[in-house]
C-alpha positions in Angstrom: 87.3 74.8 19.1 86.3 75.4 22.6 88.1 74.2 25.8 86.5 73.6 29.3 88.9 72.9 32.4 88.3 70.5 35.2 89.7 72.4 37.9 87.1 71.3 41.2 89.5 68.2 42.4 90.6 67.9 45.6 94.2 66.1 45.1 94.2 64.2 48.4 97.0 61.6 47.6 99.2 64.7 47.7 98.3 65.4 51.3 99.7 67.4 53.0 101.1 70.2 49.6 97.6 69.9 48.3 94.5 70.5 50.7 91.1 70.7 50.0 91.0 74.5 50.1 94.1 74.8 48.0 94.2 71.3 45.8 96.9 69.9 43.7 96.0 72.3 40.2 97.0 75.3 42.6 100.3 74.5 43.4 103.3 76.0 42.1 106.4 73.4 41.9 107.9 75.7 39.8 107.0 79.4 38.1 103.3 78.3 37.4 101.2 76.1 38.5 99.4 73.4 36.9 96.1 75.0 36.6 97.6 78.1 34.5 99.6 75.4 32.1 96.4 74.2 31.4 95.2 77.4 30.2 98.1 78.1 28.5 97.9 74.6 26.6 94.2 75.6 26.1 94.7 79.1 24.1 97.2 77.2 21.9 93.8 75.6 20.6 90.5 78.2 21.7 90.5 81.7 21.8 90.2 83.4 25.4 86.2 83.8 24.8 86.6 80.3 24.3 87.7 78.8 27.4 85.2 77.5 30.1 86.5 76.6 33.6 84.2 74.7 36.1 85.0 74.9 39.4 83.4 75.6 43.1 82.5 78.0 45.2 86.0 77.8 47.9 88.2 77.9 45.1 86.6 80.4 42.3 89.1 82.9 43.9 92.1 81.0 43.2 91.1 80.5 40.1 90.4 84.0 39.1 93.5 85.2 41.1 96.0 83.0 39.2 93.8 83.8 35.5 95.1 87.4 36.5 99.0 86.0 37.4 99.3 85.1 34.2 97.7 88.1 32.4 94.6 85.5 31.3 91.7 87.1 30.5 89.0 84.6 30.3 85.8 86.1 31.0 84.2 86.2 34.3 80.8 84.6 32.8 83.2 81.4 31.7 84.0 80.4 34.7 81.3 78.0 35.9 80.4 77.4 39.7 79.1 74.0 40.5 77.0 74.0 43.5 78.2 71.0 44.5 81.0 68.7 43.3 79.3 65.0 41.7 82.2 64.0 39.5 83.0 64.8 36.0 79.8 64.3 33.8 77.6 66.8 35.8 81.3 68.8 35.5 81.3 68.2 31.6 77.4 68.9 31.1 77.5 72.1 33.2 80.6 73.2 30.4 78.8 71.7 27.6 75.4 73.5 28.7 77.1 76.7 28.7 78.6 76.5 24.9 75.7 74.9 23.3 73.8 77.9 25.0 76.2 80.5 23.8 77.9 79.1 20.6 75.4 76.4 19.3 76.8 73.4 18.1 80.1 73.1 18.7 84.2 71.2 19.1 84.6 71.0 22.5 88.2 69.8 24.2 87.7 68.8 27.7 90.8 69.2 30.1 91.5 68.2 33.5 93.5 71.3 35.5 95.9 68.8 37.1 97.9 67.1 34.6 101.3 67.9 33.7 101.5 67.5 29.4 104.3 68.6 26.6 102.2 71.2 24.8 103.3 69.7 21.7 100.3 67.2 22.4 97.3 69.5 21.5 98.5 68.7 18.1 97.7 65.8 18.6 94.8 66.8 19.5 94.0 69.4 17.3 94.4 66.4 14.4 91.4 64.4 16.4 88.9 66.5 14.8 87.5 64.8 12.1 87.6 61.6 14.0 85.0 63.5 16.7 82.3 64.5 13.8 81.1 60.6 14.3 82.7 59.5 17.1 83.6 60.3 21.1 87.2 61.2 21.3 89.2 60.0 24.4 92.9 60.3 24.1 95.0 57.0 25.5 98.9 57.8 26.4 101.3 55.4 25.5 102.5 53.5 28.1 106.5 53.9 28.9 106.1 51.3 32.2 103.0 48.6 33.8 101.2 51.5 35.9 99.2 50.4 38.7 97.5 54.0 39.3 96.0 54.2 36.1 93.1 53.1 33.8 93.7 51.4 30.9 91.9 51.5 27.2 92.1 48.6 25.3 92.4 49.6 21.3 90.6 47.6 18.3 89.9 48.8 15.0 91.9 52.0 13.5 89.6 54.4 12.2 90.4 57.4 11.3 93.7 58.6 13.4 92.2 56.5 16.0 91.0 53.1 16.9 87.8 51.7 18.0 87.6 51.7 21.4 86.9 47.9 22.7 86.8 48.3 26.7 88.1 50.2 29.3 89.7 48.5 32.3 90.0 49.8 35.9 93.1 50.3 37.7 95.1 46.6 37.6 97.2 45.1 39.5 101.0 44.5 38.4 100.4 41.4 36.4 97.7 43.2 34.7 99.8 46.1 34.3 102.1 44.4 32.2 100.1 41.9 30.2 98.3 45.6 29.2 101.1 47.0 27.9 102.4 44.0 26.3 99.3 43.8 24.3 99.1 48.0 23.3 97.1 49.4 25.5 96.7 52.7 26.8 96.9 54.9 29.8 93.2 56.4 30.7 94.2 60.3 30.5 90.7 61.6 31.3 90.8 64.0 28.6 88.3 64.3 25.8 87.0 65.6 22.3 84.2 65.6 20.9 81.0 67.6 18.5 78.5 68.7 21.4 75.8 67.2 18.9 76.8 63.7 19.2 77.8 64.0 23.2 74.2 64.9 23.9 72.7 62.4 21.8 74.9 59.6 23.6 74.3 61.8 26.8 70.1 61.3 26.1 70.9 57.6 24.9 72.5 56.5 28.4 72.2 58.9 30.8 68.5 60.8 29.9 68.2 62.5 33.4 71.4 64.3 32.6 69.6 66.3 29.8 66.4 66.8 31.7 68.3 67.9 34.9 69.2 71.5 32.4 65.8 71.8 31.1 64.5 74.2 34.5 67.3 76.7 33.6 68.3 76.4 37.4 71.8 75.2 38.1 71.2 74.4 41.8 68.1 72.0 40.5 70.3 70.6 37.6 72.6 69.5 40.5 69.8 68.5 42.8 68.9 66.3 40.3 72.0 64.5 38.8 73.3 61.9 40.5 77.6 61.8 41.0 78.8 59.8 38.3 82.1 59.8 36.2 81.7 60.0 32.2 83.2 57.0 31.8 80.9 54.9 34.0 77.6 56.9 32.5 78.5 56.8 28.8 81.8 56.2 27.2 81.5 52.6 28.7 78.2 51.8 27.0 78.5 53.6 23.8 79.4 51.9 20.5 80.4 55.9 18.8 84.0 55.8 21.3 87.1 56.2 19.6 90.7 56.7 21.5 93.8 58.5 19.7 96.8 57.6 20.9 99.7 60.3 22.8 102.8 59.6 22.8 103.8 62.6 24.5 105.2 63.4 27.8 101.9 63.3 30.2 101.5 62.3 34.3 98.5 63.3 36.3 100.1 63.9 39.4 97.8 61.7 40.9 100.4 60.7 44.1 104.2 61.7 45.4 105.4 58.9 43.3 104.6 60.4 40.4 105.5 63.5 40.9 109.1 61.7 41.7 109.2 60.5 38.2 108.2 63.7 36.9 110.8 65.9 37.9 114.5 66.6 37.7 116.5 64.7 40.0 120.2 65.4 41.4 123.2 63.8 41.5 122.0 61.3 44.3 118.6 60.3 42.3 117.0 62.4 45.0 114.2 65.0 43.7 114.8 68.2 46.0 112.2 70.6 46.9 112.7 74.3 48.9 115.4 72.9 51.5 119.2 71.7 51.4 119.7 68.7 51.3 123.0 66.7 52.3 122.6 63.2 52.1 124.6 59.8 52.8 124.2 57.2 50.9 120.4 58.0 50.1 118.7 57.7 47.1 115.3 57.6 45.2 113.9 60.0 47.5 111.4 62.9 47.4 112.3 65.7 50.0 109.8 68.6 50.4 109.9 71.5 53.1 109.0 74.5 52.6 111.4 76.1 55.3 114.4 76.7 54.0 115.7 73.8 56.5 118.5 71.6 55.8 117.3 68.0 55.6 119.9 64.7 55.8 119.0 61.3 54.8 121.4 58.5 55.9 121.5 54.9 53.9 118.1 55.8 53.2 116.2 55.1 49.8 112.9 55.7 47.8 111.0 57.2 50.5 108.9 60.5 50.3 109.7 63.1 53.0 107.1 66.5 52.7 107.5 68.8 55.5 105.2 71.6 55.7 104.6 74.2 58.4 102.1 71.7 60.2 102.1 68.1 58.4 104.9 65.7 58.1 104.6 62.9 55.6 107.1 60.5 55.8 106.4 56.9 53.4 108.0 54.6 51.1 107.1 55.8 47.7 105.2 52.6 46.7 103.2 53.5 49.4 102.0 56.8 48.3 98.2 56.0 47.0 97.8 55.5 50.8 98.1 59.0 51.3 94.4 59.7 51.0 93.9 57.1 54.0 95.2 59.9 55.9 93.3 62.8 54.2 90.3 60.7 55.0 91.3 59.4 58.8 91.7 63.3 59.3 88.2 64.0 58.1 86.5 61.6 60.0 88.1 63.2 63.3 86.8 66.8 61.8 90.8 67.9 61.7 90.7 71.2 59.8 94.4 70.0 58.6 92.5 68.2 56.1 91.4 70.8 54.3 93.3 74.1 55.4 97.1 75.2 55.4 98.8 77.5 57.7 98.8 79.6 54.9 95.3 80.4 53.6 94.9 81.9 50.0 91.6 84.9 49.9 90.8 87.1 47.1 92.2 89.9 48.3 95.6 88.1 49.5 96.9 85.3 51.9 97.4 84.8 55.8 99.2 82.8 57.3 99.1 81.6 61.0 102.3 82.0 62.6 100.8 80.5 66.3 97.8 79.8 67.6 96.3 78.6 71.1 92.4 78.5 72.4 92.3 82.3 73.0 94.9 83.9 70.7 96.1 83.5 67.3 98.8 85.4 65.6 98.7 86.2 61.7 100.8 87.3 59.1 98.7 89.1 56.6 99.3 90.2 52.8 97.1 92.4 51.0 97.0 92.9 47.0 97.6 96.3 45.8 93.8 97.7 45.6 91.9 95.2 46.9 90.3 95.3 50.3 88.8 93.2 53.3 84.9 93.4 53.6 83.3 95.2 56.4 82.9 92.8 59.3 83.0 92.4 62.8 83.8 89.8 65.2 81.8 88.6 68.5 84.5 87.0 70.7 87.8 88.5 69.8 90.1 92.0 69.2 92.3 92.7 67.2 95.7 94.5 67.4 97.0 95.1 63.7 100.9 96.3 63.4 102.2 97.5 59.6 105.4 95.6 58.4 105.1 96.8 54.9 103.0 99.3 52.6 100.3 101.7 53.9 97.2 100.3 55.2 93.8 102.0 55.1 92.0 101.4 58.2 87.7 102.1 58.3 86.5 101.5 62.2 82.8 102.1 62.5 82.5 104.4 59.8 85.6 106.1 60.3 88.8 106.1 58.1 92.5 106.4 59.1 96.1 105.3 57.4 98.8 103.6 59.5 102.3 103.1 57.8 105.4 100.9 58.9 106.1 100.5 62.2 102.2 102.2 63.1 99.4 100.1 64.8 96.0 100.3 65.8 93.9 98.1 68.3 89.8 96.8 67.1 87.6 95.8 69.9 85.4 93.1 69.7 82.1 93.8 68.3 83.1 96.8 66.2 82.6 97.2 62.8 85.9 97.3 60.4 87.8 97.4 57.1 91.0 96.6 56.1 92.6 97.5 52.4 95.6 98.4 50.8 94.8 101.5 48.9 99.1 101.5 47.5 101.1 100.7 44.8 103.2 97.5 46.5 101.5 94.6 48.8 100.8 95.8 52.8 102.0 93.2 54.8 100.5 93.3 58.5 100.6 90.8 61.8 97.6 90.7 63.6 97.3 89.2 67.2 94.0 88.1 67.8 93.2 88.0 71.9 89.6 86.2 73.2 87.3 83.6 74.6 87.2 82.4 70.4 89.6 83.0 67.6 88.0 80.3 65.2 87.8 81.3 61.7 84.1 81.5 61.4 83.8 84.0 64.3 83.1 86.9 61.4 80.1 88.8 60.6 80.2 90.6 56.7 78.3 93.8 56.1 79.8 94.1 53.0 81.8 92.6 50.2 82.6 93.2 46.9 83.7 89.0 46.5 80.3 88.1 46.9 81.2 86.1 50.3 78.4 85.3 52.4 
């Protein structure tokens, strides 16, 4: 069986942990994140070779940096680079593409990188199998409360260790919510199984342009061509070969700060507690978030999220929290980069984050892997003054190589070609004061770069 991850979401509604530069999948709320339990849960059903991950261009580096975290090798060629994000059937085709091309015909799992899941439950899907030789598997969880931020699937007919699917309904409101349950049906999970024989038949039945889009061989004119649709809106609603098997396993997608409330271990005050101390009085049913060590006090306060980061502070009641994107999208409209970057910005060779910034200077703290290296670049409108906190860093100025340890420093004029790599055994930590006229991000020229960067 193969497996390919969904792992090109954005995760707005958990604005502002998850940006749109390092989404939701990335995070870490505990020793992994949720992308790497995904792989993990996958390899319980594929083999390594067997894993496809599709994913763009800004966060291909996060996902090959946390494949290596967890000793993963999936091969560089199976991780799939949409051009441009249109939902999850040009997603799904892109994967499907790849292992019909590769494998022939094939059992394909499809899994989205953001969903927290007992592993228990590829079983359960493991046992949909023979149910997916006719049929196009979705997998319904059984509903423990009326949820409001989900899909529904409404069973009919067993078949199989399924049932015939007989509709899918969009996210209801709370007297839906309940009348669904009441009457069996099933949370939407997003994930799917089936033979890629039968998807691209249903794919050619419903959706034709879909297979024509891959017949050039060109991925960019594949995407030019497809419009952004979901699977469910372009085929599983219109097909008659849909079949859901039910999980009743321990499942959330995350999808806002709600959720993740419900997910997690709370303390003796019902409060979940994130990265900070917390003394409270009288408060309960809260989420509290910073990720500064501070100590944060709630008085005769209840069910309200609090996420502090180094610069965003959410505060909302927690049936509030779908709102969360109205913020993500406000912010976008106004072109506010908090939107989409941290303070702390993940590369492939490391992480920097901004410690202060103004109009004409910007200080950095900057960590570099063990081997890697910055490309050669330059920059038009600003210097650079780099001091060594940790490690031994290797230092190329027009051509020209030097090694500064702790304590040492160096100073890079503007307009002067330069290199930055760590070529030791632990991480090299360095701040870096930038000083001119311009100290935006895309002030940076690349000669050379073994990412691939522009």
């Amino acid at each position: 069986m193969k497996s390919i991850i969904l792992a090109g979401g954005t995760g707005s509604r958990l604005w502002p942990l998850s940006r749109k530069e390092y989404p939701k999948q990335f995070l870490k709320l505990g020793c992994t994140s949720l992308f790497q339990d995904t792989v993990l849960r996958c390899l319980e059903i594929s083999d390594i070779s067997g894993i496809f991950i599709v994913t763009n261009e800004s966060q291909k580096f996060l996902v090959s940096g946390q494949l290596e975290e967890i000793g993963s090798d999936v091969p560089k060629e199976n991780v799939l680079i949409e051009p441009v994000g249109k939902n999850t059937l040009p997603a799904i085709c892109f994967g499907v593409h790849e292992i019909d091309k590769r494998y022939g015909r094939s059992t394909v799992g499809v899994f989205s990188s953001d969903h927290i899941m007992d592993i228990e439950a590829m079983e359960t899907i493991v046992g949909a199998q023979e149910l997916s030789h006719d049929h196009l598997v979705t997998f319904g969880v059984v509903p423990d409360f009326p949820h409001t931020g989900y899909g529904y699937i409404r069973p009919g007919a067993a078949i199989g260790n399924g049932y015939k699917v007989m509709g899918f309904e969009e996210k209801p409101g709370i007297e839906d919510a309940k009348r669904y349950v009441d009457d069996g049906y099933l949370w939407n999970s997003g994930m799917f199984l089936f033979d890629t024989g039968i998807f691209l038949a249903e794919l050619a039945a419903h959706a034709p342009g879909f297979v024509d889009a891959f017949s050039s061989g060109d991925i960019n004119e594949a995407y030019d061509a497809m419009p952004s649709i979901s699977i469910d809106y372009a085929i599983m609603e219109k097909s008659d070969k849909v079949a859901v098997v039910g999980l009743d396993h321990k499942w959330s997608d995350m999808g806002n700060f709600d959720a993740m409330y419900r997910e997690f271990e709370k303390n003796a005050n019902a409060n979940v507690v994130y990265d900070c101390d917390d003394v409270s009085i009288n408060s309960s049913g809260n989420l509290i978030y910073s990720e500064r060590n501070k100590l944060v006090s709630m008085i005769d306060v209840d069910d309200m999220i609090v996420v502090d980061t180094p610069d965003a502070l959410l505060v909302c009641p927690r049936a509030s929290s779908q709102k969360v994107k109205d913020v993500v999208d406000t912010l976008k409209s106004e072109q506010d980069v908090r939107a989409d970057l941290h303070r702390t910005v993940y590369r492939p060779w490391g992480r920097y984050t901004i410690l202060e910034d103004s109009n004409l200077h910007k200080i950095k703290n900057i960590m570099v892997i063990p081997g890697k290296k910055l490309s050669v670049q330059l920059h038009h409108h600003r210097s650079e003054h780099w001091v060594v906190v940790k490690g031994m860093a290797c230092v190329e100025v027009d051509g020209e190589q030097y090694f500064l340890r702790q304590g040492e420093s160096t100073f890079i004029r503007a307009g002067v070609k330069h290199r930055l790599s760590n070529p030791g055994k632990i991480g090299l930590e360095i701040v870096e004061v930038q000083l001119g006229e311009y100290v935006g991000e895309d002030d940076i020229v690349r000669f050379d770069d073994e990412y691939g960067r522009k």
